[in-house]
C-alpha positions in Angstrom: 0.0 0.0 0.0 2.9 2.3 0.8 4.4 1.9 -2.8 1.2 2.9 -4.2 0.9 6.2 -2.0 4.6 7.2 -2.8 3.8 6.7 -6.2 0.5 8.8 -6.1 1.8 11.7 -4.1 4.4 12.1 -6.5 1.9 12.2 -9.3 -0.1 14.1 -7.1 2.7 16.8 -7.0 3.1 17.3 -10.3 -1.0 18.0 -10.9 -1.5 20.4 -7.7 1.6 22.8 -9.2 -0.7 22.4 -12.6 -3.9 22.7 -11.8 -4.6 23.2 -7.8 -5.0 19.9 -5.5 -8.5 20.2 -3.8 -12.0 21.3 -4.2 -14.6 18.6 -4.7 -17.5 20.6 -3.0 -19.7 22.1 -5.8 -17.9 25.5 -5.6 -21.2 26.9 -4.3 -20.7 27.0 -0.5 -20.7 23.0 -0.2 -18.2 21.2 1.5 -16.9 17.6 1.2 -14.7 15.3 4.0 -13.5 12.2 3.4 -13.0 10.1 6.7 -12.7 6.4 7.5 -14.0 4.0 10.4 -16.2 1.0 11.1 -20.0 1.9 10.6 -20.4 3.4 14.4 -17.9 5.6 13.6 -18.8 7.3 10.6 -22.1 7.5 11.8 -20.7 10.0 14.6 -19.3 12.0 11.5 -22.7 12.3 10.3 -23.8 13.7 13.1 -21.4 16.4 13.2 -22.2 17.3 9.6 -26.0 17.7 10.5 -24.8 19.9 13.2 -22.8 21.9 11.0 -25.2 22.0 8.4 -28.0 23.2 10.9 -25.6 25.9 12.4 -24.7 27.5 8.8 -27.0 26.3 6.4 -24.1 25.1 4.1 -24.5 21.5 3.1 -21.1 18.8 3.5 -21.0 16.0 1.3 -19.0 12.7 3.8 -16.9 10.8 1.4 -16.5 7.5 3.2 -13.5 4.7 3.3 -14.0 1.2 5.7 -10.2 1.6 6.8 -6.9 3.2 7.0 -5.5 1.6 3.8 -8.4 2.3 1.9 -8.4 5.6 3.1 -4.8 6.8 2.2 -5.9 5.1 -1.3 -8.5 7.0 -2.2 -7.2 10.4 -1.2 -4.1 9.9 -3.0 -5.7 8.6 -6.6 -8.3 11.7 -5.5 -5.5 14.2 -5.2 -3.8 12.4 -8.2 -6.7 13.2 -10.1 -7.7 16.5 -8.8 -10.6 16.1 -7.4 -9.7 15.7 -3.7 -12.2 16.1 -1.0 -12.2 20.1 0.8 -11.6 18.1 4.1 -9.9 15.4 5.5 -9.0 13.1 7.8 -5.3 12.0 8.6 -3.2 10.7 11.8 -0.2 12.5 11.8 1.9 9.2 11.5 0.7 9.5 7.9 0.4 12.9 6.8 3.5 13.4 6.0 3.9 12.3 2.7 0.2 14.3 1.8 2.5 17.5 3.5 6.0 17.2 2.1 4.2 17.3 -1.4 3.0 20.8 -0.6 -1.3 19.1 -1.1 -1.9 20.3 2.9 -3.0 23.7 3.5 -1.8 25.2 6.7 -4.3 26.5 9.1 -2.6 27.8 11.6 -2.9 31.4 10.2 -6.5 31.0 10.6 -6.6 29.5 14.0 -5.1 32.3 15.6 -7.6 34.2 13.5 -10.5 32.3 14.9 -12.6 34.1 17.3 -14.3 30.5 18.1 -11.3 28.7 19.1 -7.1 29.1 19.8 -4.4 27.5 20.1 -4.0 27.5 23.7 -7.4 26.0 23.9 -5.8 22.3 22.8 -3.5 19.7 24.7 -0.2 20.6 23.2 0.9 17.1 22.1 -1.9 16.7 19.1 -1.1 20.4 18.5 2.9 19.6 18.1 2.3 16.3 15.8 1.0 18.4 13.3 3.2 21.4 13.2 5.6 21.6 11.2 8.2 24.8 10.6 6.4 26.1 13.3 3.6 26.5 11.3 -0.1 24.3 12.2 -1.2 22.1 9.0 -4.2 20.4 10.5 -6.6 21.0 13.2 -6.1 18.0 15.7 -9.6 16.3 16.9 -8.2 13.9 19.5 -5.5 13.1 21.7 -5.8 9.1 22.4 -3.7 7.2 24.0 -3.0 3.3 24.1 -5.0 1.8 27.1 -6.3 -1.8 28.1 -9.4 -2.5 27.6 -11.1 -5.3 30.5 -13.4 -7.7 29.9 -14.7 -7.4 33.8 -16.6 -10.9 33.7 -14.0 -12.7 32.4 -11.4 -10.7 35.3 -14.0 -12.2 37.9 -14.3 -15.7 37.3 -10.5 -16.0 36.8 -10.1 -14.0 40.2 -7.8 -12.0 39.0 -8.2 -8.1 40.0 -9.3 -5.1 37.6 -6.7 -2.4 37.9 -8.6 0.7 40.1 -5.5 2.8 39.1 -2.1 2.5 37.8 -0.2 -0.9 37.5 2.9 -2.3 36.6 3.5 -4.7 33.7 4.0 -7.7 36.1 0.7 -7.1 37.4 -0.9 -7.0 34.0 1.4 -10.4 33.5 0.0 -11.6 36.3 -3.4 -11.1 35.6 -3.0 -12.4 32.1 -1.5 -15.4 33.9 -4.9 -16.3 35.7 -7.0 -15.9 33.1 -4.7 -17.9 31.1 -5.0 -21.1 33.7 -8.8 -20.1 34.2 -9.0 -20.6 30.3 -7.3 -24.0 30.6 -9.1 -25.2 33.8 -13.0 -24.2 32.3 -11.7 -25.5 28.6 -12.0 -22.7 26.8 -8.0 -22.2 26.4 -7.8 -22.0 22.6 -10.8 -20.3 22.1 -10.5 -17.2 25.2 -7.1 -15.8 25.8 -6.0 -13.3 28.4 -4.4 -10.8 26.1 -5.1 -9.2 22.5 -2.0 -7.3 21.2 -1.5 -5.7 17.5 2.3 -6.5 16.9 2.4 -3.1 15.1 5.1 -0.7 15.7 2.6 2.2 17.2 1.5 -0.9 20.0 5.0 -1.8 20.7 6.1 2.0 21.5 5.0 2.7 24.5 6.4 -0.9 26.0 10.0 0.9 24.7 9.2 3.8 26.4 8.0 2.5 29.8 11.4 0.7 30.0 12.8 4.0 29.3 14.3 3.4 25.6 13.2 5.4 22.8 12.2 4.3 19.0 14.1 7.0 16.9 17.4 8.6 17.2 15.4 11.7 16.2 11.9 12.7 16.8 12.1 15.6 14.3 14.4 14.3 12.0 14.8 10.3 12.2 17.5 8.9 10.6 17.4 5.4 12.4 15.8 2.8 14.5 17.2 2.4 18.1 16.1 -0.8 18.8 19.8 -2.5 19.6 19.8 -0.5 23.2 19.1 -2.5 26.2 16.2 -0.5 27.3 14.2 -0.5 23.9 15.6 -4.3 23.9 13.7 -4.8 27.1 10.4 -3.1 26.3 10.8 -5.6 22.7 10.9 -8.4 24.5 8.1 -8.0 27.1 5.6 -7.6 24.3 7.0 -10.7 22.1 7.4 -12.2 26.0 3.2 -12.1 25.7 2.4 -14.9 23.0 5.6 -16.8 23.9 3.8 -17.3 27.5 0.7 -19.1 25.6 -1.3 -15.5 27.0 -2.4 -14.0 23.4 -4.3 -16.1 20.3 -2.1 -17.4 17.0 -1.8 -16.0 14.4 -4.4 -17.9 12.1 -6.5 -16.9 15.0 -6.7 -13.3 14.5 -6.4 -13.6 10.5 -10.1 -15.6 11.4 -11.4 -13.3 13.5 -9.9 -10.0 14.3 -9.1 -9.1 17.8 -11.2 -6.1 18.4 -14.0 -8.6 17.4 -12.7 -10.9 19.6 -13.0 -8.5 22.3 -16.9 -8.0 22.0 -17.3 -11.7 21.6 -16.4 -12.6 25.0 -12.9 -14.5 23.4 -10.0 -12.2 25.4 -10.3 -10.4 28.5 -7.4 -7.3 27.8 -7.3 -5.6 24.7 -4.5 -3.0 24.1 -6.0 -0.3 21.8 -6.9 3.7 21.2 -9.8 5.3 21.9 -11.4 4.9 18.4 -12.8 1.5 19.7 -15.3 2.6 22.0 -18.1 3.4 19.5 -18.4 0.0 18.4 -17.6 -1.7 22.3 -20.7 0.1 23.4 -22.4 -2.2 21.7 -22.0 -4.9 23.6 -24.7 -6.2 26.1 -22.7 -9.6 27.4 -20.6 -8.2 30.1 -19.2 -5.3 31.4 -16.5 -3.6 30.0 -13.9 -0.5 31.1 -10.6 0.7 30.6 -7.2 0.4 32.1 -4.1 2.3 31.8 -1.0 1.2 30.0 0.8 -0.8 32.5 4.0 0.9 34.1 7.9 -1.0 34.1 10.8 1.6 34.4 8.4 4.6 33.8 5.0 5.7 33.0 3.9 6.2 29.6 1.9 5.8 26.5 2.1 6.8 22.6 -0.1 9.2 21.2 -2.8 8.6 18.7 -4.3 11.6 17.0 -6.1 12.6 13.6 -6.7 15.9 12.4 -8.6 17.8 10.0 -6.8 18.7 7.2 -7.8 21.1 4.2 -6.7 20.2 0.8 -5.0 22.8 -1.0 -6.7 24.7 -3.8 -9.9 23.9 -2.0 -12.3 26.6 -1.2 -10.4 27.5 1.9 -12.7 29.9 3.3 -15.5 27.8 3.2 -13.4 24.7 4.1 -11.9 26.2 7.4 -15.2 27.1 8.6 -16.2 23.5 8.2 -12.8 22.5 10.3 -13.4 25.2 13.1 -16.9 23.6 13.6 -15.8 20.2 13.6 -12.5 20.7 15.6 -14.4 23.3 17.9 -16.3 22.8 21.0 -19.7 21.5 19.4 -17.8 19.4 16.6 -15.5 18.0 19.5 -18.7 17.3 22.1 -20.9 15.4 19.9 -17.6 13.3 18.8 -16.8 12.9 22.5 -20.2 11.8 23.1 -20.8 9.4 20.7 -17.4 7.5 22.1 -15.0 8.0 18.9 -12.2 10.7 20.5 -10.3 12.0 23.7 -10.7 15.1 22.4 -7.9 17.4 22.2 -10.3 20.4 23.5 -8.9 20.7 27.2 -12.6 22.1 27.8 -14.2 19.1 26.2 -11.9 16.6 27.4 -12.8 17.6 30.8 -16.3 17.8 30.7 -19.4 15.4 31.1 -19.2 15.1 27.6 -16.3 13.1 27.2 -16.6 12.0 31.0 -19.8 9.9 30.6 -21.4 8.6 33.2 -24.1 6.8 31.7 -22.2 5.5 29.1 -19.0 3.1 29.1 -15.9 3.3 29.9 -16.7 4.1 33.7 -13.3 4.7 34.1 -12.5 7.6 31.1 -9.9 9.8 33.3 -7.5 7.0 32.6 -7.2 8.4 29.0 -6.7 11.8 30.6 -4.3 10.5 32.9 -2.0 9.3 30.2 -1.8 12.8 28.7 0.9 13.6 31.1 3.2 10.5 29.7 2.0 10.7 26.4 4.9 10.3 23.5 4.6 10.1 19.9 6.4 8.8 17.3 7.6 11.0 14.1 5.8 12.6 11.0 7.8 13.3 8.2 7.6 12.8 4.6 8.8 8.7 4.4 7.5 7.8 8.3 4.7 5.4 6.8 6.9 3.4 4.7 9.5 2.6 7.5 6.9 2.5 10.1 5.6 -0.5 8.0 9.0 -2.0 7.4 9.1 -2.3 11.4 5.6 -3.4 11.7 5.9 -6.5 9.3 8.8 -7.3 11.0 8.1 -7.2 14.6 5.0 -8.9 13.5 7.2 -12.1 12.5 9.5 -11.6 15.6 6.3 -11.8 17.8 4.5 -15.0 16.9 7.5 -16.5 16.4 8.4 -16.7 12.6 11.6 -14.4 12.8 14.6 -14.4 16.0 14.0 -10.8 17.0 17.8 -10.2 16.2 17.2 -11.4 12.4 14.0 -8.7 12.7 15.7 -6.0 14.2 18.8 -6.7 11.8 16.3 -6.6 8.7 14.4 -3.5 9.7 17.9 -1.6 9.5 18.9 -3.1 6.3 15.4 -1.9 4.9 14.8 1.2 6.2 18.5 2.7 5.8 18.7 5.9 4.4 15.0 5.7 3.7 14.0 7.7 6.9 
């Protein structure tokens, strides 16, 4: 997928400096946003498009994608083509590609323009992942952070204990460890497991930086992976330590049945994940369900997740930004935070019943404030995606036990040098 967004933007390039990059509104007023997510999710987009459309009286057409991959496909043959969408969607991890290629239109001139919103208003790590030069490209909608996600029934009849607080990884070993012989004992092991992990490189951050390593040698300019250090070594090998102790399903498992899936079906009691999860989760009547915070080793901490709201360049900007200021403003940002989808980045928001929810699930939703203050990210530039990937495939061998993690680590270098 990667090698067919290089390819685009760079075709991409060439028609923007020709003929503009954006504008598939209607040029009368109209707006269009192209956004991504399982059917819950975009259905909260829809609702913030009525909103907006009830406020202004301007209509927005959603452009819709089922997932990241598809997403980043379409905008890119869009763009290619020029008829990219006024608005949309992007986590920074993969923006920079769409704003190396000069497709982006900064808004940061307009934000501090905005008599509806500033920047002081937002959590400053969402704010910083999508600066660049100093200048704001996109207006950030969330600030998410990688939590664990309980299954409280199956914590009870294991008799292991829900976290009420912070926790360190043995305890969240520990835990997994009783469910794990629970599993066994009721025979289900095979079919329930204690733990669902993603192998991917943005899950395996924050287990480098709790045991105090770090993942670049640069955050602002990477030019390699530090994964031979003995911290980043040691956060490596607690999450590949998961599925060698028999506490996470194979492989062929979650090809079958993915694990988010899994989750609402009762099948694993932790699952590691961002916020974006809890529109669908609320759907589940079975059990009870809350969150946990990222268990603790050396140090505290958790890896940002964020999107923003970007404006395509050569768009109707005007009428484009005053789309973005709804959305990423305080009545955009509730009626997201309500319907489950964000953190918001709105320190306002964020810290109101609308994102604090107490008659909706997760009970415990400070956790994901909690983690602001640890929060890390990893970088943004122009080739991140590609050797993001490289590392994910990788580790993703490493961890269920189809590469030595040496032979993985020594094959990420190989492929991503000089490609940062």
């Amino acid at each position: 997928m990667e090698t067919v967004l290089r390819r685009g933007i760079s075709l991409l390039a060439a028609c923007c400096a020709l003929a503009g990059c954006g504008g598939d509104g209607g040029g009368d007023g109209s707006v269009s946003m192209q956004v991504f997510g399982d059917p819950e999710e975009l259905k909260i987009y829809r609702d913030v498009i009525a909103g907006y459309e009830k406020a202004s009286g301007k209509k927005v057409t959603l452009i819709e994608a089922p997932d990241r991959d598809a997403h980043l496909a379409k905008l890119t043959t869009a763009f290619a083509a020029g008829r990219a969408p006024d608005v949309f969607l992007l986590n920074y991890r993969n923006f920079g590609p769409f704003q190396s290629r000069g497709v982006v239109e900064p808004i940061g001139r307009r934000l501090k323009g905005s008599a509806v919103i500033s920047a002081e208003d937002f959590y400053e790590s969402p704010v910083e992942a999508f600066t660049v030069g100093g200048d704001l490209q996109c207006l950030p909608q969330n600030a998410s952070s990688l939590v664990v996600y309980v299954n409280r029934a199956l914590f009870e009849r294991a008799g292991a204990e829900v976290p009420s607080g912070p926790w360190t990884f043995d305890d969240f070993v520990a835990a997994g460890r009783k469910i794990r012989d629970y599993t066994i004992e009721a025979r289900l092991a095979g079919d329930t497991h204690a733990i669902g992990v993603d192998p991917a490189l943005i899950r395996l951050a924050p287990f480098v930086y709790s045991a105090g390593g770090e993942i670049v040698d640069e955050l602002s300019a990477p030019t390699a992976f530090t994964f031979r250090t003995a911290e980043a070594r040691a956060g490596i090998d607690r999450l590949l330590g998961l599925y060698r102790l028999d506490l996470t399903p194979t492989e062929l498992q979650v090809e079958s049945r993915p694990l988010d899936q899994r989750f609402v079906d009762g099948k694993v009691a932790m699952f590691l994940s961002s916020r974006r999860d809890v529109p669908t989760l609320r759907l589940i009547e079975g059990f009870e369900w809350d969150v946990a915070p990222f268990p603790s080793s050396e140090q505290s901490s958790s890896v940002l997740h964020s999107d923003a709201f970007c404006i395509a360049r050569g768009s109707d900007v005007e009428e484009a930004w005053r789309f973005v200021e709804y959305a990423g403003g305080p009545e955009g940002q509730k009626l997201l935070a309500r319907g489950g989808r964000i953190v918001p980045s709105l320190k306002a928001v964020a810290e109101s019943p609308d994102f604090l929810r107490a008659d909706a699930p997760p009970k415990n939703a400070q956790v994901f404030l909690n983690a602001l203050e640890g929060l890390r990210r990893l970088p943004n530039t122009r080739n991140w995606p590609a050797v993001e990937d490289s590392a994910t495939l990788a580790f993703k061998q490493a961890f269920y036990s189809e590469l030595p993690v040496d032979q993985a680590i020594e094959r990420i270098e190989v492929e991503t040098d000089g490609k940062f």
